[in-house]
Structure formats: structure tokens, C-alpha cells
N, C-alpha and C positions, 0 to 999 in steps of 0.2 A: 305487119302492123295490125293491132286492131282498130274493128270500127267502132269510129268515134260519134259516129252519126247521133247515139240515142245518149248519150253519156254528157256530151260539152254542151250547156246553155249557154256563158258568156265566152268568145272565143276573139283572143288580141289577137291583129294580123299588125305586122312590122313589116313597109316597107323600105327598102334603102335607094338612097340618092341613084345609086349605078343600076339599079333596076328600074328605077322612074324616069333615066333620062335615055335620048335616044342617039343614035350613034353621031350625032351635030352636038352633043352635048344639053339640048335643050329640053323642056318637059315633054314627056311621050303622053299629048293627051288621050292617043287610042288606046293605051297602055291603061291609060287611070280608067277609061269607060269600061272596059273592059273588067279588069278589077273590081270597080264600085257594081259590076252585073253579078260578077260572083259573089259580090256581098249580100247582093239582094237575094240572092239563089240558097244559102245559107240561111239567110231571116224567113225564107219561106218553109226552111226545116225543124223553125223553133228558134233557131238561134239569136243572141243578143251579139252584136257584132263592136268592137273597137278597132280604129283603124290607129297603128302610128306613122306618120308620113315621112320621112325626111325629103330632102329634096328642095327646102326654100334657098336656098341660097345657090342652088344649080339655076333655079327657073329665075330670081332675082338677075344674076348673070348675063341672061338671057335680053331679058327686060332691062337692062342698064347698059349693054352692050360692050361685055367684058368679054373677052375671048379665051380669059383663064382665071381660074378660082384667086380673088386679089388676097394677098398674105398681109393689112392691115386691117388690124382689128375692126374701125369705123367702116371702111368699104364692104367687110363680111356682113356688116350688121345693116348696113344699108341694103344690101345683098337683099338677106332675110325678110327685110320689111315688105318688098314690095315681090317679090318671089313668094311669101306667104300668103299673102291677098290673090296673085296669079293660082297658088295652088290651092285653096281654099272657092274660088271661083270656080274652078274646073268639078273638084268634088259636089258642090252643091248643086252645080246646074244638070252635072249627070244624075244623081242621085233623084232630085226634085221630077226627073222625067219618069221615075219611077215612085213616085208619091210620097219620097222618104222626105225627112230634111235630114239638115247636118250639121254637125255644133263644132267648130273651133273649141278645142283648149291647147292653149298655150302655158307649157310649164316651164319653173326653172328649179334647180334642187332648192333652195332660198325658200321656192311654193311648199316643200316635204320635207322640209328638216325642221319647221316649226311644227311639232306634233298638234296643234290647232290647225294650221294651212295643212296637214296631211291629211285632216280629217275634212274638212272642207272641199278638198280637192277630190278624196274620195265620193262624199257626198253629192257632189257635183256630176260626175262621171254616173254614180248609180240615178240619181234623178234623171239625165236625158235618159237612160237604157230605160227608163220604166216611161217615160214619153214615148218610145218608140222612135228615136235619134238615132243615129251614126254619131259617133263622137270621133272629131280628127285631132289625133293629139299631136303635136310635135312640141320641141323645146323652142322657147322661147329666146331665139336668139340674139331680137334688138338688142336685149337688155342683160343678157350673161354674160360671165367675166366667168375667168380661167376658175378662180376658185367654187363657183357655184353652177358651172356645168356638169350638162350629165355626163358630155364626153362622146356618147354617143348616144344612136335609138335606141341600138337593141339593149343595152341597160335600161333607157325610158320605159323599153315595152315591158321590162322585166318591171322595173316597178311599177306600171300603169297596171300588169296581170295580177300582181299581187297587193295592190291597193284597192282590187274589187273583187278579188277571188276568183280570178279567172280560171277555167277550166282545162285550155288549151293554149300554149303560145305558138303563134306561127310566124316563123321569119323569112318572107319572102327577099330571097339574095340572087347573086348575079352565078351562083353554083350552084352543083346537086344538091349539095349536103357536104359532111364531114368525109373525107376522105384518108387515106392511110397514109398519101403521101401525095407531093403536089402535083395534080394529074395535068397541068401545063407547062410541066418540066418532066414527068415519068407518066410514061405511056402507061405501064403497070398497075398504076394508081388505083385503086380500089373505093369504092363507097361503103361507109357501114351503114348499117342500114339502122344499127337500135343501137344508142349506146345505158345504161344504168349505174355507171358513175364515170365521174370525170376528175380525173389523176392526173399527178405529171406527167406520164404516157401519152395520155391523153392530149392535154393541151401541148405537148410536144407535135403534134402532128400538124399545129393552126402556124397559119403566115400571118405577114401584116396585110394591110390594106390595099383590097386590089385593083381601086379604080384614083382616076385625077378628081372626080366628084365627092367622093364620100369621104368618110371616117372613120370607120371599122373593119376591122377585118373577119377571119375565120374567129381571133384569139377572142374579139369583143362578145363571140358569139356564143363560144363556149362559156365565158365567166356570166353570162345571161342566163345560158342554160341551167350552169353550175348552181347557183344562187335556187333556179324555181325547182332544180329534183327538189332540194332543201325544205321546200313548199310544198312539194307534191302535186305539181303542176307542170305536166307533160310538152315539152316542147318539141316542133318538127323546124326546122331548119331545112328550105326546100328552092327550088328554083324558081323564082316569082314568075318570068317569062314561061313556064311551061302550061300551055293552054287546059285552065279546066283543073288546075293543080288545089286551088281550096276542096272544091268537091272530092278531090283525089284522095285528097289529107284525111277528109271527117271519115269517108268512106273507108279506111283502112288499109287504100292501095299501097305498095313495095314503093313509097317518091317519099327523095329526101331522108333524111338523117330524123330520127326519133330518138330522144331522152325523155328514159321514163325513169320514173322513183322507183325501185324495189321493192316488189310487193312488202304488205308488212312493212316498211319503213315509213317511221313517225313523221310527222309536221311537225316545221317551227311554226312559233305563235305570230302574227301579224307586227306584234311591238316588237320581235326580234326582225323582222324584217325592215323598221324605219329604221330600227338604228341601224342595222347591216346595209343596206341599199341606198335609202334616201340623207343618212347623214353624211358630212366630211369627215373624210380619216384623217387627226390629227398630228400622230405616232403611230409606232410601230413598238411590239413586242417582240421578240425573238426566244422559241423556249426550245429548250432540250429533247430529245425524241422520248425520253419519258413522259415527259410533261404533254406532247405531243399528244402521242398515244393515249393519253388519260384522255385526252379532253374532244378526242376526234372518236375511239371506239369504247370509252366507260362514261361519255353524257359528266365529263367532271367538268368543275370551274378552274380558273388558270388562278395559280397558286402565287405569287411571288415568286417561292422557292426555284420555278422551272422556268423563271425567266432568267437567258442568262445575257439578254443585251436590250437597250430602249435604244430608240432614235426618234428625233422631234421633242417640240415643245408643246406642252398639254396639261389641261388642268384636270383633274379627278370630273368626272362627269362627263369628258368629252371622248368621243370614238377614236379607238386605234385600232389598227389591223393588227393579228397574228398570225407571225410564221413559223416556218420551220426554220431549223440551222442551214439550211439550204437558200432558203429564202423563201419557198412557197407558201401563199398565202392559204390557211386554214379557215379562219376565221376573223369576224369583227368584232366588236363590245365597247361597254362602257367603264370608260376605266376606274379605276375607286381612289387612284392615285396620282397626283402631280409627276411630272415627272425629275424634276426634282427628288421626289418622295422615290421614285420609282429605282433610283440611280443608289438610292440608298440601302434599298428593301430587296431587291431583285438576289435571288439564291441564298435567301434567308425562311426560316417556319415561321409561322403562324407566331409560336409561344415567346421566340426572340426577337420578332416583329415589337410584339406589346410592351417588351421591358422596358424600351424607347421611345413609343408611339403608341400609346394608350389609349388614345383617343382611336386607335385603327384595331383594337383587337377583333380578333378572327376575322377581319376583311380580307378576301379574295382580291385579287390583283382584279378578274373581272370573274363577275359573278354570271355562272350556269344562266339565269333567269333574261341576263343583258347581252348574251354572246351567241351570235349568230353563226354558225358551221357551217360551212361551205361542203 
């Protein structure tokens, strides 16, 4: 790997519930100390540091005296409330002994699907970094509902890195890295060390979710990753428990899984990013492998013509995902058609589009400028 030491100013670190809690289930506060020192060890290298925490509703559990993660909505969120106060406490009083402060944010997608709240939110984030803050972000979970969660961190962190430009993401997990195959079932297992795109091959190799605390797995980690090559924003995916492991990271050392953009390959823009990231997918398009191929290696717009199926209900303006005939997700955008419209128009051009729908001549199903490539 290279080092990263002279290159990352702002550097997201992501950590997960199963690496913040300890084998009782509860918050590992030597873990967070420990942690918030490597943060400091970093800020002394230059660096601007964001933390994203998960973990409130393990330590809420604690604090409420659940002995297992409750599967009602109101008791998770009760969870959260007061497990984010316990974790929030922890951060600030370590940190504070080290002359830093610490700033809570609390988000939900609801906060970054209003392109006003996404700018605010950014804003927010770069004002504590130029205070000289630690910013702890988690989602905000009194107050999220199925439709306007992130789902998980490692999606937050991806859009927390890319709502400020971050430099480097780092996702502190309860494994090495990506590996070839599941090294707690095959001895064999292997770790890659770099990966430079991420294919169905690829996320063929992620499981689900490894712990009774968290929420993500290997697969969340990948489409986190997927999304910032996109960005051109280098992600390590690394064992959070491995002592001394940020330093290891910036430094350059062979720890954890590195996804890098290939050299030479372009950025999307940040407004391809809220709508890929921070908005909800309404629908779904399905195109053809030509269509495919246009829009994944010739930088085209999705045509109508190369769709040859919609699913869901959505109104022209709103985000859908695009896949393949396989089902894999390509990309996102915004659509230029109802779907209604969509049901009508889908494996039709451009020129017998307008004989019927004049008011749509030469609109693109989703336009280059709105659609995000994974």
C-alpha cells in the first residue's frame, strides 16, 4: 500500500457496533480510549479527523438492561437514546483529556435528501473541522423509520466522506479485510490486499452480517466502498482491534483490504453523489447489456430504448436504481419519467417517443449529468 501519511488531510474513520462492544456485549470503553488516542496521534500528523460511531443501541441495551438486541421498533429507539448519551460521554471525556472537544452529529437520510439539509449538514461538519473538533457522527436513530435510514454506518461514512471530501475512508470491522473466501468456514481463505473495482466477482465473495450487535456485513462494505472508487476516494477496510492499526493505515503498511480508483479514472461530481447516496430509490430500471455497456464503459445516458423492464411507483424527478438483466445494481439517477410514462416508453427511440409525447422530445430516461455509476 502506499503511504498515505503526506497525501489525506480529512480522514473518516467508521467504527461498527461488533468492534465497539466487548465480549459481555457491552461498550468497550478501553477500546474507545484507545481509539480516540489514535485520533489524536493522527491530528498531530496534520490530519482533520471524523469519527462515525455505531454502537448506541448496543450501549443503550446495556443501560436499559436488555440482555438481547429488542426487535421493536419503540424499544430500539429507546435503545439509541440513551446508549447515544453513554457513547457520546465516553468520547468527549477521553478526548477532553487530550485538549480536543467533540461535537455530536446526529443524522438521518430525511437530514441529505433535502439538497438544503445536505448542504447545511456539510457545512456543519467542515465548520467544527476548521474549529479544531472531532466530529461524532452516527444516525440518528430515536427518530428514523425504515424509509429514511441509512441502513447502516458504513453507507453514513461513505456519505459523511463524500459530503466533505474526504480523503481516505477507514472502516474499522471485526475482520482483516476482504477476503477470497470465508476464512471462518475455509482455512484457505485468503486476504486481498488492493482491490480497483468492485464487480459481481467481487461482492460474490461478501457474507451477511457477522455479529448479534450490528447491521452490516462484508456486502455493506463493499457497496460503501463501491460508491467512493466512484469519487476517487480510497477506502481501507481493516481490523479495528488491531493495535496501532490508523497509524498502520496512513503509513502505508500490508493491514486490511485497500480500494483504490484507478489511476487516471475520472470523479463524479458531488450532486451525482446526493442523488446516488443520500437520496431514496423510488424504482428500478432494468436495461439490456447494450444499454448496459453504453452507460457503464461509453459515459452514455440511459435511453428509454435499453430499458426493457421498470418496477415501483415514481414520479419523473425522483431516484431509481439501474440494473442489469441479472439484477445487478449499476447505477442511480433521476428519472425524467413517471413511471406510468416509463411502462409506455421503455424500448422505444428517442424520434417515436415525441410522435406521442412532445412535450418529452429528446429526454433521456435518465440523463448522464443525474446518474451516478457505481
Amino acid at each position: 500500500m502506499a503511504d498515505l501519511s503526506g497525501q489525506s488531510d480529512i480522514v473518516v474513520v467508521k467504527i461498527g457496533s461488533s468492534t465497539l462492544v466487548n465480549d459481555r456485549g457491552a461498550v468497550d470503553e478501553a477500546f474507545i480510549a484507545d481509539l480516540c488516542n489514535q485520533v489524536v496521534g493522527l491530528r498531530r500528523m496534520g490530519k482533520r479527523v471524523v469519527i462515525v460511531s455505531s454502537g448506541a443501541a448496543a450501549a443503550g441495551m446495556e443501560r436499559l438492561g436488555f440482555t438481547a438486541r429488542p426487535t421493536d421498533m419503540p424499544s430500539l429507539q429507546a435503545c439509541a437514546a440513551c446508549g447515544q448519551a453513554a457513547l457520546t460521554e465516553v468520547y468527549a471525556a477521553v478526548l477532553r483529556e487530550q485538549g480536543i472537544a467533540c461535537g455530536q452529529v446526529l443524522l438521518t437520510r430525511r437530514d441529505v435528501v433535502d439538497r438544503e439539509g445536505y448542504l447545511n449538514a456539510r457545512n456543519t461538519l467542515e465548520r467544527l473541522l476548521d474549529l479544531g473538533v472531532v466530529p461524532v457522527v452516527n444516525e440518528n436513530d430515536t427518530v428514523s423509520v425504515a424509509e429514511f435510514a441509512f441502513g447502516d454506518n458504513d453507507m453514513l461514512g461513505a456519505i459523511v466522506a463524500t459530503l466533505i471530501g474526504a480523503d481516505l475512508y477507514v472502516i474499522m470491522s471485526d475482520i482483516d479485510g476482504l477476503y477470497d473466501a470465508n476464512p471462518s468456514t475455509n482455512p484457505d481463505a485468503k486476504l486481498i490486499p488492493q482491490v480497483e473495482r468492485i464487480d459481481e466477482r467481487v461482492m460474490a465473495m461478501a457474507g451477511g452480517a457477522g455479529s448479534a450487535v450490528g447491521t452490516g456485513g462484508m456486502a455493506t462494505k463493499l457497496r460503501a466502498a463501491r460508491a467512493l472508487l466512484a469519487a476517487g476516494i480510497p477506502t481501507v477496510i481493516c481490523k479495528g482491534r488491531r493495535p496501532g492499526v490508523l497509524a498502520e493505515v496512513m503509513s502505508g503498511a500490508a493491514v486490511g483490504t485497500r480500494f483504490t480508483p484507478p489511476h487516471g479514472s475520472g470523479h463524479e461530481s458531488p450532486r451525482k453523489f446526493w442523488i446516488g447516496l443520500a437520496e431514496v430509490p423510488r424504482g428500478t430500471l432494468t436495461l439490456d447489456q447494450g444499454a448496459c455497456a453504453a452507460v457503464v464503459k461509453r459515459g452514455a445516458s440511459v435511453l428509454p430504448v435499453g430499458v426493457i423492464a421498470t418496477e415501483g411507483t415514481y414520479a419523473a424527478g425522483d431516484v431509481v436504481n439501474v440494473v442489469t438483466p441479472e439484477g445487478a445494481l449499476i447505477g442511480r439517477g433521476t428519472v425524467r419519467y413517471s413511471s406510468d410514462e416509463m411502462v409506455r416508453v421503455r424500448g422505444l427511440k428517442l424520434d417515436v417517443i415525441a410522435r406521442f409525447m412532445p412535450e418529452k422530445d429528446g429526454q433521456p430516461a435518465i440523463h448522464r449529468d443525474e446518474l451516478l455509476v457505481f
